[in-house]
PATI-672949 format. One record per residue (C-alpha): residue number from 0; chain; x, y negated, z negated. Coordinates in steps of 0.5 Angstrom, whole numbers, plus 500, padded with zeros to 3 digits. Example, Ala and Ser with C-alpha at 12.3 -4.5 7.8 and 13.67 -1.06 7.14 Angstrom:
2
> 0 | A | 525 | 509 | 484
> 1 | A | 527 | 502 | 486
% end
This chain:
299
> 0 | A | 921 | 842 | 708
> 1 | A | 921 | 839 | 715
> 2 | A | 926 | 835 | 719
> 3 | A | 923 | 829 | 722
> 4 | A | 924 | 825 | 727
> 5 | A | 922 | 818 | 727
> 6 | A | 923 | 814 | 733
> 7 | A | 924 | 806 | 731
> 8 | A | 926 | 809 | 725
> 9 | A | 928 | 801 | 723
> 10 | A | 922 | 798 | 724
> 11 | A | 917 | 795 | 720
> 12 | A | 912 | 802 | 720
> 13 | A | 918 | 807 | 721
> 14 | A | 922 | 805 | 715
> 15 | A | 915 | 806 | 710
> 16 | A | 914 | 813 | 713
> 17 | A | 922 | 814 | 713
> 18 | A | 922 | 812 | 705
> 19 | A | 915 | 817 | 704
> 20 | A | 918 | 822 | 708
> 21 | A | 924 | 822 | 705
> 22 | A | 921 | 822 | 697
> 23 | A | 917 | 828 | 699
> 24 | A | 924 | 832 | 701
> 25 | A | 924 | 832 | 707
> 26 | A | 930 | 831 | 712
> 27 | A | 929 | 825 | 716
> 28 | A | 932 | 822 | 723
> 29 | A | 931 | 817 | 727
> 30 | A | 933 | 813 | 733
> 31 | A | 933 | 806 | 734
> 32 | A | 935 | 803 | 740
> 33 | A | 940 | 798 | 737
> 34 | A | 944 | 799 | 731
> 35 | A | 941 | 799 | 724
> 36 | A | 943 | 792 | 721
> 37 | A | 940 | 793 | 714
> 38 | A | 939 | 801 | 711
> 39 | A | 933 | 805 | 711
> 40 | A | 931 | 807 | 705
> 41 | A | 931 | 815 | 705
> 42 | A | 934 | 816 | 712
> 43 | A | 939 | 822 | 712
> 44 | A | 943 | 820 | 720
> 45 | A | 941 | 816 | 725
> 46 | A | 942 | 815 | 733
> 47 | A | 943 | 808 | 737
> 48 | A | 939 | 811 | 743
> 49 | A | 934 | 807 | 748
> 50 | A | 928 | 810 | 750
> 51 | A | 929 | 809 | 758
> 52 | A | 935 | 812 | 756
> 53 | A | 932 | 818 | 759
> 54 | A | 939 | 823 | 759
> 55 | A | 942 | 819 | 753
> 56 | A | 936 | 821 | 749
> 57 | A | 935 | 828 | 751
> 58 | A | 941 | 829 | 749
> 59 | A | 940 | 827 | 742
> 60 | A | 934 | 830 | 741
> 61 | A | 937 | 837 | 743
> 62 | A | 942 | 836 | 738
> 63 | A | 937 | 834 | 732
> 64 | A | 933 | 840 | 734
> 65 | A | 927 | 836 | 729
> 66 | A | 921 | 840 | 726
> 67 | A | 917 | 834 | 728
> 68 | A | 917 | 828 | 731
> 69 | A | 914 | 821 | 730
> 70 | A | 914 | 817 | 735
> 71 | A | 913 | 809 | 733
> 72 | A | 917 | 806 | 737
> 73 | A | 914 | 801 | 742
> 74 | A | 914 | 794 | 744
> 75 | A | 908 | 792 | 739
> 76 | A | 907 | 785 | 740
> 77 | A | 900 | 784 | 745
> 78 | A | 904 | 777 | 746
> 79 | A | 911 | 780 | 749
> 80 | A | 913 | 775 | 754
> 81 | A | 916 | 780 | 758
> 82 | A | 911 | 784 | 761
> 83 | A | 915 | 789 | 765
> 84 | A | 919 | 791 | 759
> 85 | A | 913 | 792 | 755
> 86 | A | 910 | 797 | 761
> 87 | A | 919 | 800 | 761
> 88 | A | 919 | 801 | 754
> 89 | A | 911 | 804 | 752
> 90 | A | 911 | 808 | 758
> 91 | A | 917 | 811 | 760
> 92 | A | 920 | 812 | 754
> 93 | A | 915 | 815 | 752
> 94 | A | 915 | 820 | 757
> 95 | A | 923 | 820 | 757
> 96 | A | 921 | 822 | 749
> 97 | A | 916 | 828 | 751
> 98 | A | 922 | 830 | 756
> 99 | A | 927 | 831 | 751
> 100 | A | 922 | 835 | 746
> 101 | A | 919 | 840 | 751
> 102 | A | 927 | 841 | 752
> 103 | A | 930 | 842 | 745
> 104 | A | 924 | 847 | 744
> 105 | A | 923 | 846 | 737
> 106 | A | 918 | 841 | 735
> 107 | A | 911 | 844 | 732
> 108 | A | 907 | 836 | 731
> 109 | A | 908 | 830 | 735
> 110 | A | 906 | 825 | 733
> 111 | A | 904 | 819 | 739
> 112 | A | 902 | 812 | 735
> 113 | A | 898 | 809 | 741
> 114 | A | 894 | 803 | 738
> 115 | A | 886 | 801 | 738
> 116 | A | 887 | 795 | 742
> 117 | A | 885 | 800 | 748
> 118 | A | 878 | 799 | 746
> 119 | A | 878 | 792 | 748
> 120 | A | 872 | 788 | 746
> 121 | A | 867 | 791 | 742
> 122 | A | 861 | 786 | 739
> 123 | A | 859 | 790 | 734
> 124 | A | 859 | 797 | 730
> 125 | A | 864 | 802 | 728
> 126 | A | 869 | 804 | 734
> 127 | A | 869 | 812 | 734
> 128 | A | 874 | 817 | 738
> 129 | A | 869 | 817 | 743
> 130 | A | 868 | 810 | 745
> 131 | A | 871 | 809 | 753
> 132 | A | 877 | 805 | 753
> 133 | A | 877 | 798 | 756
> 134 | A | 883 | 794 | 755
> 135 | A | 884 | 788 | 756
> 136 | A | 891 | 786 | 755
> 137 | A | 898 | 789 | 758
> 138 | A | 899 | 792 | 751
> 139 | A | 893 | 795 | 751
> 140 | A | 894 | 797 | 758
> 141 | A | 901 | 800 | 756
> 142 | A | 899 | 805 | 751
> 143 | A | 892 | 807 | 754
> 144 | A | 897 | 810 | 759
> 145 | A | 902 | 812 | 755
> 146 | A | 896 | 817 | 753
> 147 | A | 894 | 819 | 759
> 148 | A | 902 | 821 | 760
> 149 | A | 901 | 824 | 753
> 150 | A | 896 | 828 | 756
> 151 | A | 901 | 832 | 762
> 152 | A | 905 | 835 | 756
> 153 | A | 899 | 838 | 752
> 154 | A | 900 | 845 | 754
> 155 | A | 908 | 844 | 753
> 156 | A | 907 | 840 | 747
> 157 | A | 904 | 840 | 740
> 158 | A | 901 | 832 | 741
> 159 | A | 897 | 829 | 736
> 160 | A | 895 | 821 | 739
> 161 | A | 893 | 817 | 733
> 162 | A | 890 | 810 | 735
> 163 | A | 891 | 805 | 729
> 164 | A | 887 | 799 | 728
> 165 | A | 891 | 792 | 725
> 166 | A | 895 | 793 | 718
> 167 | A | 899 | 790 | 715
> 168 | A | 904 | 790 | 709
> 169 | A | 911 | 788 | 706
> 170 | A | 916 | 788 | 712
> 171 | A | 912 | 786 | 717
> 172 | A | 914 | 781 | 722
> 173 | A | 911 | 774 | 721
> 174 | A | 909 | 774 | 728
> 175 | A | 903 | 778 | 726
> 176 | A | 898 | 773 | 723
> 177 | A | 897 | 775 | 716
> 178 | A | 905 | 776 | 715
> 179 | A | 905 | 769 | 717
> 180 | A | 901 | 766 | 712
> 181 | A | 904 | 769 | 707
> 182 | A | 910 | 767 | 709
> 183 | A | 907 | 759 | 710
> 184 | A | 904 | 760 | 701
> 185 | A | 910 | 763 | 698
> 186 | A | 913 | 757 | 702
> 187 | A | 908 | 753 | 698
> 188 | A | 906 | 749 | 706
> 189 | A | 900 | 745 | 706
> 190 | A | 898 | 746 | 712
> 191 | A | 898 | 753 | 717
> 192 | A | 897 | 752 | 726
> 193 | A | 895 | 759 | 727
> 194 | A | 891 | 762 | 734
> 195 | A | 883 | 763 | 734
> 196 | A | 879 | 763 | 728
> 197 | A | 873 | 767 | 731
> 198 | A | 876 | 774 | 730
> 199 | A | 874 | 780 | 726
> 200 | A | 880 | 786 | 724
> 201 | A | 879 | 793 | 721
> 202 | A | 885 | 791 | 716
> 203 | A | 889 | 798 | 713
> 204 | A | 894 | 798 | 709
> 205 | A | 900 | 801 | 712
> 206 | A | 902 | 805 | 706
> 207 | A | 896 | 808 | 708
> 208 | A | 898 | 809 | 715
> 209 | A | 904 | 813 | 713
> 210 | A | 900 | 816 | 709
> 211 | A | 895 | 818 | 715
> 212 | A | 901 | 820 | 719
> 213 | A | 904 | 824 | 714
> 214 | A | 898 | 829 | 713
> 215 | A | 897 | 829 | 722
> 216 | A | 905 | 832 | 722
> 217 | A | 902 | 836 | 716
> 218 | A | 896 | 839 | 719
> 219 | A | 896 | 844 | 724
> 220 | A | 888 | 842 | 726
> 221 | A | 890 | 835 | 727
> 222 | A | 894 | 838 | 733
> 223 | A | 891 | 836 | 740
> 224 | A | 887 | 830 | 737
> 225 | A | 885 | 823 | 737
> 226 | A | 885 | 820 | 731
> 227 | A | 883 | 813 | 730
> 228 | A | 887 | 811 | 723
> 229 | A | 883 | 805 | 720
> 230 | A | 880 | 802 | 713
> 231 | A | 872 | 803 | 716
> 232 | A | 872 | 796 | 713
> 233 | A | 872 | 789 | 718
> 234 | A | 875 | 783 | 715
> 235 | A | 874 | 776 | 719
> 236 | A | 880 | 772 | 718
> 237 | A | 876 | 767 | 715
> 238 | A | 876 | 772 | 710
> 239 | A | 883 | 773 | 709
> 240 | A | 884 | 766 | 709
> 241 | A | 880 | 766 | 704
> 242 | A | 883 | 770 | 700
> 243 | A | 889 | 769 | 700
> 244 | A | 888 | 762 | 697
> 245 | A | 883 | 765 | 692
> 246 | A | 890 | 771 | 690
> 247 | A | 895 | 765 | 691
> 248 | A | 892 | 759 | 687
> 249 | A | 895 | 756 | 694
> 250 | A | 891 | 751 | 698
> 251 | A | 892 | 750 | 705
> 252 | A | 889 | 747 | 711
> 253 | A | 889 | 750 | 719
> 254 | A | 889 | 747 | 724
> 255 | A | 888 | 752 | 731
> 256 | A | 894 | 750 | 737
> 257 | A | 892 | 752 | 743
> 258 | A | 898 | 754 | 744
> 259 | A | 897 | 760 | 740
> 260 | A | 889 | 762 | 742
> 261 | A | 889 | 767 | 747
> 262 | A | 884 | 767 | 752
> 263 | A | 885 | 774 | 752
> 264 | A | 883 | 776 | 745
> 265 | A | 880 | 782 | 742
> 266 | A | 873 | 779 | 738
> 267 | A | 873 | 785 | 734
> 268 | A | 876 | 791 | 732
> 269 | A | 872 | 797 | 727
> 270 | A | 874 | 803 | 727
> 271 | A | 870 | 810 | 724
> 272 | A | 876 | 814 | 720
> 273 | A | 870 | 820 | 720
> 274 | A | 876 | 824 | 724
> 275 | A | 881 | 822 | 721
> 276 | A | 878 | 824 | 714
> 277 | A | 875 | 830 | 716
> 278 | A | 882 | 833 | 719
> 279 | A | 885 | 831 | 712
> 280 | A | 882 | 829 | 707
> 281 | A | 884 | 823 | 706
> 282 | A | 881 | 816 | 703
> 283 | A | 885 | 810 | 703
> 284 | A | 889 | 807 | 697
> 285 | A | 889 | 800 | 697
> 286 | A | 883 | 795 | 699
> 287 | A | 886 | 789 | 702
> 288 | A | 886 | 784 | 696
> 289 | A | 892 | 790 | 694
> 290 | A | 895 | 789 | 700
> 291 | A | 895 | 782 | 700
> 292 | A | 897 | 781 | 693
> 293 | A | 902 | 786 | 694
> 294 | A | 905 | 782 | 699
> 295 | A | 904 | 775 | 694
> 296 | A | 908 | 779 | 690
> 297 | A | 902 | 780 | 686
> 298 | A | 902 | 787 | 683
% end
């Protein structure tokens, strides 16, 4: 078995990965940039370190010594208010992370979580690997380059860059838009305000996506790819409206606040996981009316 490390360890897909990881034997670590306020399901040893901590975190690193590495932490919120620490944190820190591994030496997978969002706006079809980025947003801006920065290391590095698609699950912040309405129906309000409606989403399920994550570190194929990592399947939010009420028995209405529509919105995001399965195999466990029951805490 492998020793992991997984920066944001504490986050909302870093303790899904951890608890996978740790059930398959695994010895995991992590980093978080503060101190870990509740546990982590799984995790061995942790490391309060800052990515743009670029000395603090090489140090860790060369103590840690990983077999592979999990790179999750980011600033993932498209609507960050802060746009210098967005650009701060994906960028440098990753670069201050690849830094820290090509020094301990002892890595043989990284994974980089980039995001779909580089895509931009796609009007219709399935977005494959080869589809040219557009990005339309800081945050998408900030993960296309951390790609770019990845690709300096490619030669000293075992990089493998997956491009997640939206997914959702128990744990996720009530910033994002699905955990919000649940949130809104397990308190049985009657009435949600929520940004554009005229959007359409390729949903995972995010212990699907530690799944994909898991099989890439195991891969040695996989290493030096780009992976999309989504469902194959589009979803407009009209429909998981619908369906949550439908799964809840809770009705609700929406209002839009325009407060909340920006007008840099991606439309659509549908992503082909013909790589991602070639590489391992993999099809997805949970359709979205099992991620939203469970989220209902309906299964």
């Amino acid at each position: 078995m492998s020793r992991i490390l997984i920066t944001g360890v504490d986050g909302f897909t870093g303790r899904h990965l951890t608890a996978l990881l740790a059930r398959q034997g695994h010895d995991v670590i992590g980093i978080s940039h503060r101190p870990i306020a509740h546990p982590v399901e799984g995790l061995a040893a942790s490391h309060v370190c800052d990515l743009t901590d670029a000395e603090g975190l090489k140090q860790v690193v060369a103590e840690l010594r990983p077999d592979k590495v999990a790179h999750l932490a980011a600033i993932a919120f498209v609507s960050h208010g802060v746009v210098e620490d967005i650009y701060r944190t994906n960028i440098v820190g990753t670069r201050n992370l690849l830094e820290a591994v090509v020094a301990a030496g002892s890595a043989d997978a990284v994974l980089l979580a980039s995001s779909a969002n580089i895509y931009g706006n796609r009007v219709s079809g399935a977005i494959d690997e080869s589809v040219a980025p557009d990005p339309v947003n800081d945050y998408a801006v900030s993960k296309l380059s951390m790609e770019y920065v990845a690709q300096l290391y490619r030669e000293r590095l075992p990089i493998i860059l997956a491009r997640p698609f939206n997914y959702t699950g128990v744990g996720q912040s009530i910033d994002f838009v699905i955990p919000k309405i649940i949130d809104h129906v397990l308190r049985k309000v009657d009435r949600i305000e929520l940004g554009n409606l005229d959007v359409a989403r390729d949903f995972s399920d995010v212990r699907d996506v530690v799944l994909a994550y898991e099989a890439l570190l195991s891969t040695p194929g996989a290493i030096g790819n780009i992976v999309n990592i989504c469902s194959g399947e589009a979803h407009s939010l009209q429909d998981v409206i619908s369906a949550i009420k439908d799964i809840s028995g809770h009705d609700f209405t929406i209002s839009v606040n325009p407060a909340f529509v920006r007008k840099n919105e991606v439309k659509m995001l549908w992503g082909d996981r013909t790589r991602l399965e070639a590489l391992t195999g993999l099809r997805p466990t949970y359709g979205l009316r099992d991620t939203l029951a469970w989220m209902l805490g309906r299964q």
